[in-house]
Backbone of each chain as ProteinMPNN parsed JSONL, in Angstrom:
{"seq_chain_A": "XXXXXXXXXXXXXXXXXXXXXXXXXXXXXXXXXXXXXXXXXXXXXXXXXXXXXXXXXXXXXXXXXXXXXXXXXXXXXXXXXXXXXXXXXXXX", "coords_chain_A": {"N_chain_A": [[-23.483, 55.93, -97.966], [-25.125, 53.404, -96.463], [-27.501, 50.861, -97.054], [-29.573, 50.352, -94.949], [-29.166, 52.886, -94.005], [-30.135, 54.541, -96.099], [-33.043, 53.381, -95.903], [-33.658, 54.93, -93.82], [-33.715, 57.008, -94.253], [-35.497, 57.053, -96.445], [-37.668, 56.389, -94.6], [-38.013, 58.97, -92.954], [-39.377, 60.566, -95.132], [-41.343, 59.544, -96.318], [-43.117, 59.713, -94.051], [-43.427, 62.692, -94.159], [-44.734, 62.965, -96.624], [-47.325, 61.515, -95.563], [-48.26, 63.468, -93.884], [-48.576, 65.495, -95.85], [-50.033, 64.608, -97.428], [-52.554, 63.866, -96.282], [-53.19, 66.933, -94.94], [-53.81, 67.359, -97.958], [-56.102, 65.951, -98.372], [-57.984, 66.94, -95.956], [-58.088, 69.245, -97.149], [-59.307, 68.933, -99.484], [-61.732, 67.605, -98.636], [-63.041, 69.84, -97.744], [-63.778, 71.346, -99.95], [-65.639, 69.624, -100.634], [-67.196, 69.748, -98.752], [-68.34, 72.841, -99.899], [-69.279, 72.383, -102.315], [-71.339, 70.497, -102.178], [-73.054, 72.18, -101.183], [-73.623, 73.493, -103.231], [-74.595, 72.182, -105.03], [-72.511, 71.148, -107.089], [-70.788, 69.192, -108.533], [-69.05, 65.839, -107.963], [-67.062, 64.861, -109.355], [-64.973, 66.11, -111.593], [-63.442, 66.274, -114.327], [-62.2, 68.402, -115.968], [-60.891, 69.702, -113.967], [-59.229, 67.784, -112.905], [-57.537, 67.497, -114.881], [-56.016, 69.817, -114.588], [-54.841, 69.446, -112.151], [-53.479, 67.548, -113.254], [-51.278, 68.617, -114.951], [-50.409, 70.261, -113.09], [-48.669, 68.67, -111.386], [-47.097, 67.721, -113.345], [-45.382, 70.146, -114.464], [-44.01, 70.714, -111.751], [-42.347, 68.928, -111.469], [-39.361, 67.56, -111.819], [-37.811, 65.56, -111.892], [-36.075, 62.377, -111.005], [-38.323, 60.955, -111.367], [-40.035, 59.62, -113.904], [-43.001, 61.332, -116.154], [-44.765, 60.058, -116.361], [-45.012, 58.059, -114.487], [-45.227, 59.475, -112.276], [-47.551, 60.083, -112.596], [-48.982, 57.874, -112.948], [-49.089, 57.706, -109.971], [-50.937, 59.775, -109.054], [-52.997, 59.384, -109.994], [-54.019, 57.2, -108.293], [-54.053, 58.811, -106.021], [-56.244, 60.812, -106.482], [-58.377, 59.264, -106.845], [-58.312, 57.965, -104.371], [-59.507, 60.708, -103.027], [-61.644, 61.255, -104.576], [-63.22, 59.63, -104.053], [-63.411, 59.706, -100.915], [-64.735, 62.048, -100.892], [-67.163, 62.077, -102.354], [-68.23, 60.082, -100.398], [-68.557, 61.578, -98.096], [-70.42, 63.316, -98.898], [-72.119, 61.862, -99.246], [-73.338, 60.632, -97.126], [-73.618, 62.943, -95.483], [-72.395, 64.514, -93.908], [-71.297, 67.025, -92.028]], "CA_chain_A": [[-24.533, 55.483, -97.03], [-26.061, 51.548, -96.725], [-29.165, 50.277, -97.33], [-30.184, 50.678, -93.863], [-29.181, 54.833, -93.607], [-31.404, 55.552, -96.933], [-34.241, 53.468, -95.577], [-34.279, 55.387, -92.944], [-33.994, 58.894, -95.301], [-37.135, 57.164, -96.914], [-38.976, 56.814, -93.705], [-38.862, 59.812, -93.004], [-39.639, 61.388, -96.119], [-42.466, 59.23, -95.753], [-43.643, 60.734, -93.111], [-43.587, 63.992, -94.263], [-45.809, 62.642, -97.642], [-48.798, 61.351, -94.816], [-48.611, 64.697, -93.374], [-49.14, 66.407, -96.725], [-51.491, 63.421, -98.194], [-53.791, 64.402, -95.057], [-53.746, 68.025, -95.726], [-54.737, 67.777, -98.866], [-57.315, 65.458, -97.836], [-58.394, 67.767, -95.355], [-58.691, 70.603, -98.087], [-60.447, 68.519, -100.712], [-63.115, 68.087, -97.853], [-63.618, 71.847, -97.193], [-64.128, 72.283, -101.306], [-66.519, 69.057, -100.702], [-68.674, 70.978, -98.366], [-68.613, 73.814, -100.716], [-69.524, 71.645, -103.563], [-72.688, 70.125, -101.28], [-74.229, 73.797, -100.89], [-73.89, 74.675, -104.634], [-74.6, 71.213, -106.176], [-71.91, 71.018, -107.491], [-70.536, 67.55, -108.958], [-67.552, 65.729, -107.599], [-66.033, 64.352, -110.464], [-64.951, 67.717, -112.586], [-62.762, 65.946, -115.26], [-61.512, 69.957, -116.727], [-59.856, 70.125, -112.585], [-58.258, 66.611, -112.774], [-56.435, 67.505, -115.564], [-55.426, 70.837, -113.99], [-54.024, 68.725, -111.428], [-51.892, 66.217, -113.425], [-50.523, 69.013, -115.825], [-49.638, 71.052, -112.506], [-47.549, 67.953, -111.064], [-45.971, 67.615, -114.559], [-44.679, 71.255, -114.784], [-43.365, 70.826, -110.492], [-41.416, 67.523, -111.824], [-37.891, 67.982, -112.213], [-37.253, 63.972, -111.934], [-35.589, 61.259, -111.442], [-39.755, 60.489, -111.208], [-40.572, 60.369, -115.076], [-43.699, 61.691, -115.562], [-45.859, 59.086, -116.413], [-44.783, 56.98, -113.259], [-45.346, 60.299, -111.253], [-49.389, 60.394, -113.05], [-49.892, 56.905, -112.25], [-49.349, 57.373, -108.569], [-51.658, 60.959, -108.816], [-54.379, 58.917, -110.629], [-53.997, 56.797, -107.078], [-54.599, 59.961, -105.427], [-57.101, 61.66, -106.927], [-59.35, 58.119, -106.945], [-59.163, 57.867, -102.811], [-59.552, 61.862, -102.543], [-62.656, 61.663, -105.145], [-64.053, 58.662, -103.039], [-63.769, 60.302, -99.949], [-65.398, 63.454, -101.052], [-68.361, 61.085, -102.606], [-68.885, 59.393, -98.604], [-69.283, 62.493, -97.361], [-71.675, 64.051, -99.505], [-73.768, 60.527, -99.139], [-73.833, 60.553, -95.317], [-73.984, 64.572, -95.265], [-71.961, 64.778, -92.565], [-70.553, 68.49, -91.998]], "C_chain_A": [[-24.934, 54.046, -97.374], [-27.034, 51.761, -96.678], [-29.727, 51.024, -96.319], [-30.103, 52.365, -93.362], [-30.244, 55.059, -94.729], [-32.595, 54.933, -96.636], [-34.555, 54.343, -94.548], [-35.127, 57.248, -93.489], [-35.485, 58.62, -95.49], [-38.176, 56.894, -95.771], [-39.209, 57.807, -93.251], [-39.346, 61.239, -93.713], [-41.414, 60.716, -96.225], [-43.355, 59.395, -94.824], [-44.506, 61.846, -93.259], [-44.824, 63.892, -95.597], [-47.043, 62.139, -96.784], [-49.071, 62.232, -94.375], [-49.067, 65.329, -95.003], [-50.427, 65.814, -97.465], [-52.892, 63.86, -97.071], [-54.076, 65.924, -94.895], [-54.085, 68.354, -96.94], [-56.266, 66.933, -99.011], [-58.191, 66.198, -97.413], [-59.034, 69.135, -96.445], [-59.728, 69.889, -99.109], [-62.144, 68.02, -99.624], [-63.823, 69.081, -97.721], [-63.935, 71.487, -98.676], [-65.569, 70.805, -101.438], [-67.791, 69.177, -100.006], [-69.403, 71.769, -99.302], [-69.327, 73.156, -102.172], [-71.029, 71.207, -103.403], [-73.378, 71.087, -101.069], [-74.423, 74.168, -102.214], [-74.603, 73.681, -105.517], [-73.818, 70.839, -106.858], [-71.119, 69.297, -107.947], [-68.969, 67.174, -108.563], [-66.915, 65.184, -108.478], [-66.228, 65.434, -111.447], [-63.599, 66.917, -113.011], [-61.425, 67.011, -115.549], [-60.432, 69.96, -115.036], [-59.146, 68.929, -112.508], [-57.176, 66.831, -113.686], [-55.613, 68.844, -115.676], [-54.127, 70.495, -112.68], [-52.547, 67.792, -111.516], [-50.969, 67.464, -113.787], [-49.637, 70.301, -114.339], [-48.506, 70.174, -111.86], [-46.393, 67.562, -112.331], [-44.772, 68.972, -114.553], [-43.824, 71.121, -113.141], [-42.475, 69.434, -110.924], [-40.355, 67.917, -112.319], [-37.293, 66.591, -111.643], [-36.368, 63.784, -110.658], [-36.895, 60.495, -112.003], [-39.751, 60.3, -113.131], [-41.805, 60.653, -115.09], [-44.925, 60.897, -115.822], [-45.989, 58.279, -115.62], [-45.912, 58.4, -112.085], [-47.425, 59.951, -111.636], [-50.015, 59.298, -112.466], [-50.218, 57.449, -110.623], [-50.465, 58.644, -108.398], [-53.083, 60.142, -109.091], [-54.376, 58.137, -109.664], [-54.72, 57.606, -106.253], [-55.737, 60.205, -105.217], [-58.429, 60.884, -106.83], [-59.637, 58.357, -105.625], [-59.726, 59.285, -102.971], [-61.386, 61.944, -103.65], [-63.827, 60.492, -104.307], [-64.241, 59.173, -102.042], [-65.007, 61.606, -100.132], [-67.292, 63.065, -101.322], [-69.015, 60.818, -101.015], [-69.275, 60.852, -98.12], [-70.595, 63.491, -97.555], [-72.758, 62.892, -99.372], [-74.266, 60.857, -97.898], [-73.43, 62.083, -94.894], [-73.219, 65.132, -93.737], [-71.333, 65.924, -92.986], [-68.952, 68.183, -92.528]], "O_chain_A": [[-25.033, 53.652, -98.536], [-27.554, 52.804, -96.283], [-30.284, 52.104, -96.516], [-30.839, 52.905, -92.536], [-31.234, 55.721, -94.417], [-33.551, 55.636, -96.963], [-35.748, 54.555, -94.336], [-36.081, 58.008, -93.324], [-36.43, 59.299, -95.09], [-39.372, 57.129, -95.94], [-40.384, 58.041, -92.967], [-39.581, 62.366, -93.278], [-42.437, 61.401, -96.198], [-44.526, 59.094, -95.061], [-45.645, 62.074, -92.853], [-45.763, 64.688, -95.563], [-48.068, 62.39, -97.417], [-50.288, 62.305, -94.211], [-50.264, 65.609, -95.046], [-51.438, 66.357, -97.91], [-54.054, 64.089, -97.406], [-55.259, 66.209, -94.705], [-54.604, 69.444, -97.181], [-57.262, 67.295, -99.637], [-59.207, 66.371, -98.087], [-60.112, 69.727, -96.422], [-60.824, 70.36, -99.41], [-63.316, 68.15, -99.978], [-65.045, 69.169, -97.601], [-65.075, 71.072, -98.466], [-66.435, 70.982, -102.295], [-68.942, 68.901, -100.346], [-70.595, 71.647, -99.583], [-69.897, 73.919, -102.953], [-71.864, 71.461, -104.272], [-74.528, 70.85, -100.7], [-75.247, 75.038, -102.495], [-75.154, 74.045, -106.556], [-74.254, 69.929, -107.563], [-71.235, 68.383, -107.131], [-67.975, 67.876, -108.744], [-65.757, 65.018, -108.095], [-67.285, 65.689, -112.024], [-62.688, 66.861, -112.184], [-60.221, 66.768, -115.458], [-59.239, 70.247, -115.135], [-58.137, 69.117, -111.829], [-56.03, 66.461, -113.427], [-54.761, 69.049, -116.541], [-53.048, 71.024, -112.412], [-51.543, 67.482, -110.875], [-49.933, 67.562, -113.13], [-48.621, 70.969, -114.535], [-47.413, 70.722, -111.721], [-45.214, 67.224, -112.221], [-43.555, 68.802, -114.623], [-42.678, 71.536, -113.319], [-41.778, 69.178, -109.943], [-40.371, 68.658, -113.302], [-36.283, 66.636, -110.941], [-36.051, 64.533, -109.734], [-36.792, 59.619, -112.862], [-39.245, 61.321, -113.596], [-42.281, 60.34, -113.999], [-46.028, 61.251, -115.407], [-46.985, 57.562, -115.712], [-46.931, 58.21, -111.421], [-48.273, 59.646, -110.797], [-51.037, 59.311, -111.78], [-51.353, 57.571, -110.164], [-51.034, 58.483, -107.318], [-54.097, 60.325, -108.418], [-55.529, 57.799, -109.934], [-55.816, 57.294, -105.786], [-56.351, 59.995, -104.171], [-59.49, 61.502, -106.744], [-60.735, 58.814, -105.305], [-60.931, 59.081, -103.118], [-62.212, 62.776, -103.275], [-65.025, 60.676, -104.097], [-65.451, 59.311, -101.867], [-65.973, 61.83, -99.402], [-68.282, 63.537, -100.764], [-70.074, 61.287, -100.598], [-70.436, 61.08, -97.782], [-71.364, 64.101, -96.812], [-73.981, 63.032, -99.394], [-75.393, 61.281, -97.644], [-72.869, 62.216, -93.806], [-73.551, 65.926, -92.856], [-70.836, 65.993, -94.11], [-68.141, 69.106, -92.61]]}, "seq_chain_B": "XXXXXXXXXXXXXXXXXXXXXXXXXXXXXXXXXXXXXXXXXXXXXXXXXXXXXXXXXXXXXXXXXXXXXXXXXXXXXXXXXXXXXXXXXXXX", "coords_chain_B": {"N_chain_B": [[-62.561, 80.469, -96.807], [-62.721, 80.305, -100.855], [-63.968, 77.686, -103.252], [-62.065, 77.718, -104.849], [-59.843, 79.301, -103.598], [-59.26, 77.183, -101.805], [-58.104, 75.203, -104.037], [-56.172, 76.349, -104.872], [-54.638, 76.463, -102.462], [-54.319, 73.116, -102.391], [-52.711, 72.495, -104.993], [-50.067, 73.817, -104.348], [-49.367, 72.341, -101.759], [-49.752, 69.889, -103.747], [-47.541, 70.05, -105.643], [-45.346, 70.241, -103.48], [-45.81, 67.392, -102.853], [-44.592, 66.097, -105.076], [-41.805, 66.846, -105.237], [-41.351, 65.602, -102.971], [-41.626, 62.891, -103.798], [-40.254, 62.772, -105.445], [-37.692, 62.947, -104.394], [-37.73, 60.737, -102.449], [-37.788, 58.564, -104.646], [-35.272, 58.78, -105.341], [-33.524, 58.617, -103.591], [-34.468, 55.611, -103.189], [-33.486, 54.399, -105.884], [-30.635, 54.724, -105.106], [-30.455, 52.673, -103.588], [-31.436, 50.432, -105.044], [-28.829, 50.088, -106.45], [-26.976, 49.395, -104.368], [-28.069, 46.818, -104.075], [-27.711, 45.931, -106.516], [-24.983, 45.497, -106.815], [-24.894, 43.792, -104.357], [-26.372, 41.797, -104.978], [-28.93, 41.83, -103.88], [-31.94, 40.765, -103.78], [-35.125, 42.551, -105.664], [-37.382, 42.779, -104.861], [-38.815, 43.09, -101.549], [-40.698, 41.903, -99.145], [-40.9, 41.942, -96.57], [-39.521, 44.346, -95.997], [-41.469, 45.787, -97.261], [-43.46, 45.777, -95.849], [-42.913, 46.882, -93.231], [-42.979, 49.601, -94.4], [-45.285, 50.206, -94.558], [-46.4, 49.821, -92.484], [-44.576, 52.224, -91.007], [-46.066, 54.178, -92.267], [-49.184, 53.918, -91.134], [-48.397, 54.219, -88.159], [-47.479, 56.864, -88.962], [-50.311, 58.227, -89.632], [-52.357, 60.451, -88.81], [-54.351, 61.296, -89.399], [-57.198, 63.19, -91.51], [-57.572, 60.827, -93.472], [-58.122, 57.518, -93.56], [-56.672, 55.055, -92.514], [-56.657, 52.843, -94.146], [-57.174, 54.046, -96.822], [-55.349, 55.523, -97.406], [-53.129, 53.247, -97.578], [-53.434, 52.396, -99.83], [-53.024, 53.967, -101.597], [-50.24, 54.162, -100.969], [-49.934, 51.755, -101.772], [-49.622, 51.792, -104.579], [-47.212, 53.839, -104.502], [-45.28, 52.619, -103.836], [-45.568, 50.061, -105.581], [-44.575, 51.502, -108.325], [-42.342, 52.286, -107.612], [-40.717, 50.39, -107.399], [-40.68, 49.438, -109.791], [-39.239, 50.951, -110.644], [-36.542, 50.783, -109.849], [-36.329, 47.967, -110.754], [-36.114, 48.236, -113.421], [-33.629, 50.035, -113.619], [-31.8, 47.859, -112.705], [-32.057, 46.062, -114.843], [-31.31, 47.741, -116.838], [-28.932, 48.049, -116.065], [-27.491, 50.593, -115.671], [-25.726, 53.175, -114.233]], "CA_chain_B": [[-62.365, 80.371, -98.468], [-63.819, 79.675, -101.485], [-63.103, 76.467, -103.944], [-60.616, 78.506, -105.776], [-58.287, 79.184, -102.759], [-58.422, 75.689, -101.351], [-57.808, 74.38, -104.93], [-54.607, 76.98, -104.727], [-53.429, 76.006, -101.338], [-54.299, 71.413, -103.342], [-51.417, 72.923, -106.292], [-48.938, 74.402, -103.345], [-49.32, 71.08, -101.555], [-49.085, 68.673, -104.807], [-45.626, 70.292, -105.879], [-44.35, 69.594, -102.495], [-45.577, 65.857, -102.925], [-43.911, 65.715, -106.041], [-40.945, 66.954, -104.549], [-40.782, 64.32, -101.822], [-41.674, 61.414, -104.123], [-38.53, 62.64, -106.144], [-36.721, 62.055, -102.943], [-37.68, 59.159, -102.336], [-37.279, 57.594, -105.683], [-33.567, 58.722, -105.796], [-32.872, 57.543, -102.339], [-34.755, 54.218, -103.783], [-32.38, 54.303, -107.032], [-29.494, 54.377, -104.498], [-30.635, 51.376, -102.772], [-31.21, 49.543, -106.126], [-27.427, 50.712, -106.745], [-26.346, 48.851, -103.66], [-28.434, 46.155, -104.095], [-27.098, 45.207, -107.509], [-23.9, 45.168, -105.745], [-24.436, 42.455, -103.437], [-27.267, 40.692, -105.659], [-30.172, 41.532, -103.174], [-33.636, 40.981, -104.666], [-36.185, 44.21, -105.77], [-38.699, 42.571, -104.064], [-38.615, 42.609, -100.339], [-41.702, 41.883, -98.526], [-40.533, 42.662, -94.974], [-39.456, 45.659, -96.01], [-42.48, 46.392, -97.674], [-44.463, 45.701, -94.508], [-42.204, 47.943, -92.74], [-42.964, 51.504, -94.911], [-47.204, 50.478, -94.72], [-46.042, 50.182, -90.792], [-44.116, 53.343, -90.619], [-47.075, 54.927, -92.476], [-49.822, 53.97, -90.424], [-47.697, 55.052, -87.126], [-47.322, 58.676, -89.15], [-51.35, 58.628, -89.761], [-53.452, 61.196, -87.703], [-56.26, 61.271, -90.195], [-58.712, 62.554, -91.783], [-57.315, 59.993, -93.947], [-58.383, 56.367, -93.445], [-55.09, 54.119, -93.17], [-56.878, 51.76, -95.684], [-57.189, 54.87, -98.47], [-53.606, 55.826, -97.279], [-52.654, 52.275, -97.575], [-54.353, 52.121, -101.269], [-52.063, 55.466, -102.144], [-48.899, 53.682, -100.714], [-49.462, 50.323, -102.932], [-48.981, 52.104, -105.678], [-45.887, 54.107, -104.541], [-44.345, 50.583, -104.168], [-45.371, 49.396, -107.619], [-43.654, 52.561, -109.101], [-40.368, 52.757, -107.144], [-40.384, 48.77, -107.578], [-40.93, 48.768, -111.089], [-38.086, 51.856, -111.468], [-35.616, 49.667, -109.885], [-36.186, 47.079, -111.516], [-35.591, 48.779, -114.999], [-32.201, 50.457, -113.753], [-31.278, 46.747, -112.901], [-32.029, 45.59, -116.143], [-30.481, 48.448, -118.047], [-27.289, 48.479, -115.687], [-27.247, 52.283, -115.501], [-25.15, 53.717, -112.629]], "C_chain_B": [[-62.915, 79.635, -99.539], [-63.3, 78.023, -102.438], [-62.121, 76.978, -104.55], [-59.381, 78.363, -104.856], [-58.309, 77.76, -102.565], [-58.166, 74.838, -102.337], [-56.192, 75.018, -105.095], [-53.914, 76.112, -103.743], [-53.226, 74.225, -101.94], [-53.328, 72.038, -103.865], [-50.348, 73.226, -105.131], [-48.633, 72.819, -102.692], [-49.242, 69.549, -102.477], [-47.453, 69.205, -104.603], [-45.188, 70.225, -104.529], [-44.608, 68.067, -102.248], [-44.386, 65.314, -103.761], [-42.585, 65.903, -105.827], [-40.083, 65.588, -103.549], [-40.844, 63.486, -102.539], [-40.758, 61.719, -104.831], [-37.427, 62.389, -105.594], [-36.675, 60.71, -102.748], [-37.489, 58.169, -103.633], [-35.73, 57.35, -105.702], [-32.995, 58.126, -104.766], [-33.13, 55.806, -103.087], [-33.359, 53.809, -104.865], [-31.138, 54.108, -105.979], [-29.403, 53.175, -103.803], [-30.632, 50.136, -103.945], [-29.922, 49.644, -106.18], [-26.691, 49.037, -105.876], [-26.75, 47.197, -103.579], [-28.171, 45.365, -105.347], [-25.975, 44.893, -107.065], [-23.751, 44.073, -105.23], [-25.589, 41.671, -103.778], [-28.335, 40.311, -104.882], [-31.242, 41.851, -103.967], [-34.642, 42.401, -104.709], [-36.719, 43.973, -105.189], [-38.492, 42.327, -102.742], [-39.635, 42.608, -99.525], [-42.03, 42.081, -97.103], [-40.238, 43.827, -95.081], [-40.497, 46.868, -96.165], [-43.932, 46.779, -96.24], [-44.05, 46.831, -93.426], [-42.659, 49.466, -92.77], [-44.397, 51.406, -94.731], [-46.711, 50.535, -93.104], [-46.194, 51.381, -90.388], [-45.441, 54.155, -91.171], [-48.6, 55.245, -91.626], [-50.01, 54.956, -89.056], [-48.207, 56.646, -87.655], [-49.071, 59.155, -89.083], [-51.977, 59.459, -88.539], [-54.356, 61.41, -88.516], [-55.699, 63.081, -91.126], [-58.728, 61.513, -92.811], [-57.678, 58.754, -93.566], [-57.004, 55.694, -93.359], [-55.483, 53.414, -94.389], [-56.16, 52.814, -96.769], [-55.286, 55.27, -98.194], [-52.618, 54.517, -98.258], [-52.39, 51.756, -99.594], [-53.292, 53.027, -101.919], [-50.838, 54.2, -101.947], [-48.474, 52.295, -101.511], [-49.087, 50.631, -103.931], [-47.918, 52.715, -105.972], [-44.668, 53.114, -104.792], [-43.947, 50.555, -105.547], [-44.298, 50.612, -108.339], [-42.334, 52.467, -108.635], [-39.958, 51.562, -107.392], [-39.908, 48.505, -109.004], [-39.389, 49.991, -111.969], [-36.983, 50.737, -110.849], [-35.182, 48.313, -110.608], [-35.627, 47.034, -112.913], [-34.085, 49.372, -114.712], [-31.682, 49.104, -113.525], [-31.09, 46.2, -114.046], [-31.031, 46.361, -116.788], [-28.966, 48.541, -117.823], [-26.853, 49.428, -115.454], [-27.065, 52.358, -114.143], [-26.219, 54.491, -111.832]], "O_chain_B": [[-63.488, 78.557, -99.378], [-62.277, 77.416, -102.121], [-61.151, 76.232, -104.683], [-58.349, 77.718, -105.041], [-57.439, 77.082, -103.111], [-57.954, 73.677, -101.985], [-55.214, 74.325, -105.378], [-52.993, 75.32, -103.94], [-52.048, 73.871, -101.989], [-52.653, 72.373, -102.892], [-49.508, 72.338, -105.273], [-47.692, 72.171, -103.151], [-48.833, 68.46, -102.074], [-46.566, 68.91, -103.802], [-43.98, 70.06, -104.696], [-43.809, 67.44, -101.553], [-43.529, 64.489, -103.444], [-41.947, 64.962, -106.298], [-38.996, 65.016, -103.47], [-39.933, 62.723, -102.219], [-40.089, 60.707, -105.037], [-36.431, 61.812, -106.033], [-35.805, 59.846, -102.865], [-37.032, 57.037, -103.477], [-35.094, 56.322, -105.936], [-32.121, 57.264, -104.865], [-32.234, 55.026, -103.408], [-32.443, 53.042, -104.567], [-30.602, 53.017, -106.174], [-28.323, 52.7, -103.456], [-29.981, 49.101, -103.812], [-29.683, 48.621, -105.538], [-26.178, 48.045, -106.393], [-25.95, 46.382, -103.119], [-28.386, 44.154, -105.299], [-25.907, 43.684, -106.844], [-22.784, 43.337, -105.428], [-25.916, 40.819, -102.952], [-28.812, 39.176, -104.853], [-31.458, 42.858, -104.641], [-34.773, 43.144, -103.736], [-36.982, 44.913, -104.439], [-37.923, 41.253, -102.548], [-39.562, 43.657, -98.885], [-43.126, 42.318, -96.594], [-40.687, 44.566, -94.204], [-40.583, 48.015, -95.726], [-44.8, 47.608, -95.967], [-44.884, 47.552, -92.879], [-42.742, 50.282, -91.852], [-44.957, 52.502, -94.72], [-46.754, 51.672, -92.634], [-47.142, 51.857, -89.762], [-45.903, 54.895, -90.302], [-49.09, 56.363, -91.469], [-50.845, 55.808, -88.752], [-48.987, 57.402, -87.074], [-49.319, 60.255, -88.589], [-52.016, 58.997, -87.399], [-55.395, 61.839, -88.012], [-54.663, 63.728, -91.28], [-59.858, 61.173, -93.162], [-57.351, 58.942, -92.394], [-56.237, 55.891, -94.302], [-54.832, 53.373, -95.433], [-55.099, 52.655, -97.372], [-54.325, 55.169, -98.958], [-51.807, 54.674, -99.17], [-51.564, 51.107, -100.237], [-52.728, 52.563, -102.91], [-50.651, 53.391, -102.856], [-47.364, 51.846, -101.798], [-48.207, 49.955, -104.463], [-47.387, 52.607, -107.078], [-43.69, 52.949, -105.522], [-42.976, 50.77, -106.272], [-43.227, 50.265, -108.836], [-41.337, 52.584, -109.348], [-38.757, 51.47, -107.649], [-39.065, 47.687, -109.372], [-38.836, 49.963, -113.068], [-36.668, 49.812, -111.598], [-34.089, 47.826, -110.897], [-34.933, 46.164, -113.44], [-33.284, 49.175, -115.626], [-30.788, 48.964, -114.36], [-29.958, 45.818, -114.342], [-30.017, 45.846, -117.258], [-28.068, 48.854, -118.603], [-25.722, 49.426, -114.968], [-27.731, 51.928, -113.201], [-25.959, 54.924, -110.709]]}, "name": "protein", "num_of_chains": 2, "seq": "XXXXXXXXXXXXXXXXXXXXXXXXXXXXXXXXXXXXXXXXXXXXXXXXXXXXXXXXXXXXXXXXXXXXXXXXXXXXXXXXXXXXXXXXXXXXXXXXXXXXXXXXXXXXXXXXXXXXXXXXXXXXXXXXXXXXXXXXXXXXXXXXXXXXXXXXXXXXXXXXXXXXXXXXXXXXXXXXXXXXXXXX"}
C-alpha cells in the first residue's frame, strides 16, 4: 500500500476514535450528574489510576505504554474539565 | 445506572481506544517505512491539518472540537515522535 492508501486506513480509524472519544464523553457526563447529587468530587485520583492500569493491561502494542499514558493523561484532563463546566453552570 | 456501570461501560470503551490507536500507530510506522524510502520529512503540516479536518467533519458532540482538537495534538506528538525514533534507529 502507499502513503496515500494508509492515510486513508488512518482516517478512518480516526473516525471511529471521535465516535468512541464522544461516548465516553457522553458517559463521564451521566457519572458527572451522579457525582452533583451525592457531592461527590471530580478529581478521584484512586479512579484515574484504575483507568491508566486498565489501558496498560488492553495494550498489546506497537503503542508502548508510556506513549499510550501520555495520550490518556490528554484524555482524562479534557474529560475532567468538562465534567468541572458542568457542575459550575449546573446544567442537567 | 449507577457510577459503577457507566465507569464499566468508560473500561469497555478505553480498550477499544487503545485498540484503534494501535492501529493507527502501525499504519503510521508503515508510512514512516515508506517515507524513509523516498526521504520524505516526519513533519508534515498539511497533512497534519488534514486529520484535525477529518476530525472535526467526524464530530457530532457532546465533545467540543477544541477539547477534541486538544486530545488530537497530542496523538500527533506521539505517532510523530514514534516515527521519528524508528527513523533514527533504522528498524524495519
Amino acid at each position: 500500500m502507499d502513503i496515500a492508501g494508509w492515510r486513508k486506513q488512518i482516517d478512518g480509524i480516526d473516525r471511529h476514535i471521535v465516535e468512541l472519544l464522544n461516548a465516553r464523553a457522553a458517559a463521564a457526563a451521566e457519572i458527572g450528574k451522579l457525582k452533583r447529587n451525592t457531592e461527590m468530587p471530580v478529581y478521584e485520583p484512586e479512579r484515574e489510576k484504575q483507568v491508566l492500569e486498565n489501558i496498560r493491561q488492553a495494550n498489546s502494542g506497537p503503542l508502548p505504554d508510556l506513549e499510550l499514558q501520555h495520550i490518556y493523561e490528554r484524555i482524562l484532563d479534557v474529560m475532567r474539565s468538562l465534567q468541572k463546566h458542568e457542575m459550575q453552570d449546573g446544567r442537567p
